[in-house]
C-alpha positions in Angstrom: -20.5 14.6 13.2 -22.7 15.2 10.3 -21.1 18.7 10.1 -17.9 16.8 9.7 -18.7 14.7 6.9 -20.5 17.6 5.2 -17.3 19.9 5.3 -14.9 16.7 3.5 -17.8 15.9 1.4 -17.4 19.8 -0.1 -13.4 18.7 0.5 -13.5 15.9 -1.2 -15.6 17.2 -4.5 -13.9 20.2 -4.3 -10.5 18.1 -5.2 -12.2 15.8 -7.6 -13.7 18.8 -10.1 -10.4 20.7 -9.9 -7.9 18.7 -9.5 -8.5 15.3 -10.9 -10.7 16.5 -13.6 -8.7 20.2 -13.7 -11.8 21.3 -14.5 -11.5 25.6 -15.7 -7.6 24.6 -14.9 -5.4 25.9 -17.9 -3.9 22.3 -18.5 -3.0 21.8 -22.3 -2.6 24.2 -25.3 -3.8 23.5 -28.7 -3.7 20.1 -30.2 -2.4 21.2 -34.0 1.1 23.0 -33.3 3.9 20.4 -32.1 4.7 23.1 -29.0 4.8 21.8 -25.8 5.4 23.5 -22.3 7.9 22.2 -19.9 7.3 23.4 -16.1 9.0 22.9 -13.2 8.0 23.1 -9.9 9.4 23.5 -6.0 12.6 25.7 -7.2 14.9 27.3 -6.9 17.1 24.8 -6.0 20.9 23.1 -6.4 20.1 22.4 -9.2 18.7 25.3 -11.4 21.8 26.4 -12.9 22.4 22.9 -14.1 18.8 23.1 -15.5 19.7 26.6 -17.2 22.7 25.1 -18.4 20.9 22.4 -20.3 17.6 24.2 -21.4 20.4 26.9 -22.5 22.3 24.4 -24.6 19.5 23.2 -26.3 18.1 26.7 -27.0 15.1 25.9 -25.1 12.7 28.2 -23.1 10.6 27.2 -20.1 8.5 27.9 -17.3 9.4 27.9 -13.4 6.4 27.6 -10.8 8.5 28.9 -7.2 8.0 28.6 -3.4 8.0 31.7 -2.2 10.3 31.0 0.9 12.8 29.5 -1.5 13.0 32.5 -3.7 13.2 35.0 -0.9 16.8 32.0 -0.2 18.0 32.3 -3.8 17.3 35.8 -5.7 20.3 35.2 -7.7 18.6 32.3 -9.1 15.3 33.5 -9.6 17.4 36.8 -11.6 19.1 34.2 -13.3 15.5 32.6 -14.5 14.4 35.9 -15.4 17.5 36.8 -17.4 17.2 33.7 -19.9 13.5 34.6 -20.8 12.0 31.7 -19.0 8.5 32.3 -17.3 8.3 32.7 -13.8 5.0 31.5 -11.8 3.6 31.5 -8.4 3.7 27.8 -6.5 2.8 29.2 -3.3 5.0 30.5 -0.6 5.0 27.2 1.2 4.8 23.4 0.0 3.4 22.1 2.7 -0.3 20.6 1.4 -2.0 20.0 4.8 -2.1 23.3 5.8 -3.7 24.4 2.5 -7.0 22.9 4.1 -7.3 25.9 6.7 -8.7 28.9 4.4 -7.0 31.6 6.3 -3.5 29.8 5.8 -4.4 29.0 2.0 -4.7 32.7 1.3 -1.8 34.3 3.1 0.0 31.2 0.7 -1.6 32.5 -2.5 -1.1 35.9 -2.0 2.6 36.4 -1.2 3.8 35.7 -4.2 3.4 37.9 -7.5 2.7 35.4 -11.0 -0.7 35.6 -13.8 0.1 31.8 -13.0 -0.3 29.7 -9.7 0.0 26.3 -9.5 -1.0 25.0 -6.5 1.2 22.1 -4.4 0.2 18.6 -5.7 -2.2 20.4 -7.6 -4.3 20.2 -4.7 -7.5 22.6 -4.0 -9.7 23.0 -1.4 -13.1 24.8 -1.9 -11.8 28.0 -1.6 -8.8 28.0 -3.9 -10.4 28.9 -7.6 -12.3 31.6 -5.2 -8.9 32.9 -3.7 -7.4 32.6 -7.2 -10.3 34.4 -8.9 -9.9 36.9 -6.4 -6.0 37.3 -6.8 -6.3 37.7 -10.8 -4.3 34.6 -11.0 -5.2 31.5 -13.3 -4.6 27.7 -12.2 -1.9 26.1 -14.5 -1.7 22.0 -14.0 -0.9 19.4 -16.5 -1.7 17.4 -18.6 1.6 15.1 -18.6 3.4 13.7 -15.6 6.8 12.9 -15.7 6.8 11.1 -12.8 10.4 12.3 -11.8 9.8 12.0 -7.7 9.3 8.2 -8.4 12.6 5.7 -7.9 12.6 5.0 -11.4 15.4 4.5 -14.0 15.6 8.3 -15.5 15.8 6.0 -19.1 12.4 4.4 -18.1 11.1 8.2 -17.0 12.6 9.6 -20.6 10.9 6.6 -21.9 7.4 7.2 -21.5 7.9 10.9 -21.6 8.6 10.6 -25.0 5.9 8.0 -25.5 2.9 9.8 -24.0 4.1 13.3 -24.9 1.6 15.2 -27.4 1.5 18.2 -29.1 0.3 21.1 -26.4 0.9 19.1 -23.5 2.2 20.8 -20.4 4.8 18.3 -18.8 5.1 18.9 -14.8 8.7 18.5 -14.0 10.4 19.6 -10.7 13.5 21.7 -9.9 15.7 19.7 -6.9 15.6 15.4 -8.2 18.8 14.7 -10.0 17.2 12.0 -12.1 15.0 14.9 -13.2 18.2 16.3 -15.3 19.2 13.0 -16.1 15.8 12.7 -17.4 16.4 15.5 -19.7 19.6 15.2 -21.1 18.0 11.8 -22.8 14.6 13.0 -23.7 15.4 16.6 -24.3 17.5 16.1 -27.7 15.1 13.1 -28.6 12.2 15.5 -28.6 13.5 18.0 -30.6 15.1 15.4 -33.2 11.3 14.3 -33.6 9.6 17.8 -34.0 8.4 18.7 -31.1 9.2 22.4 -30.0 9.1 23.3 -26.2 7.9 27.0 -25.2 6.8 28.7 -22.4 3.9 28.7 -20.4 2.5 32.0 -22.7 3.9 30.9 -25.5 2.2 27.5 -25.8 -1.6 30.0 -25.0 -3.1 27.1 -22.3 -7.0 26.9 -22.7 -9.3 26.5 -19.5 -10.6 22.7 -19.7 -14.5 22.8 -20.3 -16.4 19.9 -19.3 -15.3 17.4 -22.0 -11.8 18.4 -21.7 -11.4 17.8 -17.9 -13.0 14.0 -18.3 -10.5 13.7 -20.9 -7.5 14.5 -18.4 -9.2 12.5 -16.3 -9.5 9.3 -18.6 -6.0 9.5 -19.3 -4.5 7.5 -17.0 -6.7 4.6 -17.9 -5.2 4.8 -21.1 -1.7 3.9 -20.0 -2.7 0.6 -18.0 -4.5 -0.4 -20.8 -1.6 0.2 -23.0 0.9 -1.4 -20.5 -1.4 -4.6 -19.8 -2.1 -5.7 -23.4 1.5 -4.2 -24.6 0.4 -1.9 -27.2 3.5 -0.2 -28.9 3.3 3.7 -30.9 3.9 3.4 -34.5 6.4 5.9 -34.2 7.2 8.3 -31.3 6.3 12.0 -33.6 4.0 14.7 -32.4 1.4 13.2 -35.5 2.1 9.7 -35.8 -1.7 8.5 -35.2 -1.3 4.9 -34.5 -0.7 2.8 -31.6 -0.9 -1.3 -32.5 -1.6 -4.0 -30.3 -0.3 -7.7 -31.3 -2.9 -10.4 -31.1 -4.4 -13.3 -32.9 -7.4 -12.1 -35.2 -11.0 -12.1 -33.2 -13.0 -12.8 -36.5 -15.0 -12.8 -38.4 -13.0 -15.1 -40.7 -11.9 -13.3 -43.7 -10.6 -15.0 -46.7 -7.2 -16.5 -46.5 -7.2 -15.0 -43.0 -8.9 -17.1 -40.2 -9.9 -16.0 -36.4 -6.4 -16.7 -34.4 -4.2 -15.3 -37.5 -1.4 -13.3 -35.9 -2.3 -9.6 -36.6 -1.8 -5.8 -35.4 -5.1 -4.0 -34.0 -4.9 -0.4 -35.2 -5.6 2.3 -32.3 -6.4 5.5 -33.2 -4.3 8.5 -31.3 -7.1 10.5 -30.6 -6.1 13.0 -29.0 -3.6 13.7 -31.4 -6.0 14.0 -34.3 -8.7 16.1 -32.4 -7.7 19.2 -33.5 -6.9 18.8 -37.2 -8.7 19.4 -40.3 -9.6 16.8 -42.8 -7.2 17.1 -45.3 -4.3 17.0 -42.0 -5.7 14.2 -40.5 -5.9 12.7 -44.1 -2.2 13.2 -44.6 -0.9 12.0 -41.2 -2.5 9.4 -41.7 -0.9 8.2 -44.4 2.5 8.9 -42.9 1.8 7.2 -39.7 0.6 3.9 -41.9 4.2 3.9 -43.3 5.2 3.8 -39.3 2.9 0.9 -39.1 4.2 -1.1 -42.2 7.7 -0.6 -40.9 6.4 -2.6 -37.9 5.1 -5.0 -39.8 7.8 -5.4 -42.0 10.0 -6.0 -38.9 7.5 -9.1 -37.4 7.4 -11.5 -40.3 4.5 -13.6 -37.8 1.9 -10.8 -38.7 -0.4 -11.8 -41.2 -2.8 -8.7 -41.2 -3.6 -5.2 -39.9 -7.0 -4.3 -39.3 -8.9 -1.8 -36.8 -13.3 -1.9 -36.0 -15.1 1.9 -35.9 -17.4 3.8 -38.0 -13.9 5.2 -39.2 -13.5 2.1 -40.8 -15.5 2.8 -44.0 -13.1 6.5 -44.2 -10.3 3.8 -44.2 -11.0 2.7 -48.0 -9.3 5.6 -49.2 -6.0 4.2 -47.9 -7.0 0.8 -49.5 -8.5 -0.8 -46.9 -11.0 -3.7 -47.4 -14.2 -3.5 -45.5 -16.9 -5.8 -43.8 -19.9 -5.7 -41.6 -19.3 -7.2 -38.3 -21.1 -9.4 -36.4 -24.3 -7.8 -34.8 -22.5 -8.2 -31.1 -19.3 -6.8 -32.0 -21.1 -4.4 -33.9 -22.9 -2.9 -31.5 -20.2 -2.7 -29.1 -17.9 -1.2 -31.8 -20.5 1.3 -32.4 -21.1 2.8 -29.4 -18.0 2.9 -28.3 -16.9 4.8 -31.7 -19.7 7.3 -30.9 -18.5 7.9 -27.2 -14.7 8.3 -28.4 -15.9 11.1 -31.4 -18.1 13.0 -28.8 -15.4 12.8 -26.1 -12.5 14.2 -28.2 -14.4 15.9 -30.9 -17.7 17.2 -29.2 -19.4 15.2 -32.0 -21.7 12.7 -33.0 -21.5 10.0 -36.0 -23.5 11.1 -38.6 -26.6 8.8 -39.1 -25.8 7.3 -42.3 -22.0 6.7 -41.1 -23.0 5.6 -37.8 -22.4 2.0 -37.9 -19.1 0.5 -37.3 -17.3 -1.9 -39.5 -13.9 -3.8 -40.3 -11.3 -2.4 -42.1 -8.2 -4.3 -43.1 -5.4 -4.6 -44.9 -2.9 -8.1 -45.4 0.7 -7.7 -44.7 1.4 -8.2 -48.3 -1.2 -5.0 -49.1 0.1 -2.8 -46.4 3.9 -3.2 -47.5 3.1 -2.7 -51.4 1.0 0.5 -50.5 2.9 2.0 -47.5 6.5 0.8 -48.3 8.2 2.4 -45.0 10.8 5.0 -45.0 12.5 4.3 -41.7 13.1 0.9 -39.7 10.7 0.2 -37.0 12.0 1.3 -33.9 9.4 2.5 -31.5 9.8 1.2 -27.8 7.2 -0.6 -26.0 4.7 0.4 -24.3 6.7 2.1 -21.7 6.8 0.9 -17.9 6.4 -2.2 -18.4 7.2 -4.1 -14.7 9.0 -0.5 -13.5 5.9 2.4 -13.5 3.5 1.7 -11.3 -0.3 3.1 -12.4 -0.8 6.8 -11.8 
């Protein structure tokens, strides 16, 4: 018995470092470039060449993760791959998870199949696989995006919060076989490009292993989206740079003049991981392009009264013209710690003493639109899922 519950204890932790975290997994690519890496996994299938047909219209290259036993069924197609420069990776030769768990079976499975890639079924691992891998001279390739295309959804819901939750070196996991999954892309595919984005292959895009901070950042991500979908926070614009996501609520305080607690006001939310990466003067300059993104809003709800946002960030935030003010010891401590927690999680910082307490920063409507006068109309969806996608 207590053998038993030692061997899914190793299981069990096994799966949590290396899956759910993805820790040493290559899972994103850099954070600065607008490349992103579309994969699909479980082909070939019926539906390949209609996938070749539309990555071929759009002049777009990507990366195919194969079952063995359904490549030895369809060489033509795996030729066919191969002949319009997409990547192809090892997904095993079987997808059939369960038996994964019996080392012997695991191996044979990994080993089949050449790739520099293997992606292993529902990104599952057992104790053994980064050892087998290791061993193999292959590297584990997950994700960083889902695209939930095996879920009974609405492929304009799916293309929805691809678009919304896509970022600049994600890797989006896709699969060869659902038809909503082409569906899918022929509405998000020509949307991603029309907003910058560039999709590559797996090599092209140059994945990174996750390190510590990185895998509890994949990890953290889904809590993101139900936070987003519970308190209906919109993207100020859908670009690979737009750094803002606003959230509609009355005005917590402290009372500012002309602008009392329960004024009608947007909450600024910084896109983090979006801004990780870039240098000061970038971050500087997206930032006032995604504040014209964020106006445009603004301009389009005449009820809100006010933008504003809490973090040590906020005294940084006067050179766009914002007004500051200390908060309220409470609030201020909360604020602070949690701005410290977010700069070490996607910047492997600290606050700097001097800068370390958090503040106010806002802006009134009447500010905001003289300052930021926006270029296009606000017409970012909202927060995506909302009553269809259930939490990851």
């Amino acid at each position: 018995m207590e053998l038993a519950l030692g061997v899914l204890l190793v299981y069990g932790l096994a799966d949590l470092l290396f899956r759910f975290l993805g820790l040493g997994a290559y899972a994103h690519g850099s954070r600065r470039e607008p490349k992103v890496a579309l994969t699909f996994d479980d082909g070939p299938s019926e539906r390949t060449e209609a996938l070749l047909a539309l990555l071929r219209r759009h002049g777009v290259r990507a990366t195919f993760f194969l079952t063995g036993e359904r490549a030895k069924a369809h060489p033509h197609l795996v030729a066919a791959l191969k002949a319009e420069g997409h990547q192809v990776e090892d997904h095993g030769e079987l997808h059939q998870a369960l038996r994964l768990f019996l080392p012997w079976v695991e191996w044979r499975h990994m080993a089949q199949n050449p790739g520099r890639y293997y992606r292993p079924p529902h990104g599952l691992h057992t104790p053994f696989t980064r050892l087998f891998a290791r061993r193999l001279g292959k590297r584990i390739a997950l994700w960083d995006l889902e695209s939930k295309d095996w879920l009974p959804l609405s492929p304009e819901a799916l293309a929805e919060r691809l678009l919304y939750y896509l970022r600049p070196g994600s890797v989006v996991l896709l699969h060869d076989g659902p038809e909503r999954t082409l569906r899918l892309l022929e509405i998000a595919l020509p949307q991603m490009l029309a907003l910058g984005y560039r999709p590559v292959t797996l090599d092209e895009l140059s994945p990174r292993p996750l390190t510590p901070r990185l895998a509890l950042l994949r990890a953290l991500q889904g809590f993101e989206e139900r936070y987003n979908r519970k308190h209906r926070v919109e993207r100020a614009g859908l670009g690979p740079f737009d750094l803002f996501r606003v959230e509609k609520k009355p005005f917590p305080g402290p009372d500012l003049p002309g602008f009392p607690k329960g004024t009608l006001a947007l909450e600024l939310h910084l896109e983090s991981q979006r801004a990780m990466e870039l240098s000061p003067f970038e971050t500087i300059r997206h930032v006032r392009e995604s504040l014209k993104k964020v106006a445009a809003k603004v301009a389009a709800d005449p009820e809100v009264r006010l933008v504003y946002g809490h973090s040590y960030l906020a005294q940084g935030s006067r050179l766009f013209g914002f007004h500051t003010v200390p908060l309220p010891p409470w609030p201020r401590l909360v604020a602070t710690v949690s701005s410290a927690w977010f700069l070490w999680l996607y910047r492997g910082e600290l606050p700097r003493w001097e800068r370390a307490w958090a503040e106010l920063g806002y802006l009134s409507r009447e500010e905001l639109l003289r300052r930021f006068p926006p270029s296009t109309p606000a017409s970012p969806p909202p927060a995506p899922g909302a009553g269809q996608s259930p939490p990851p």
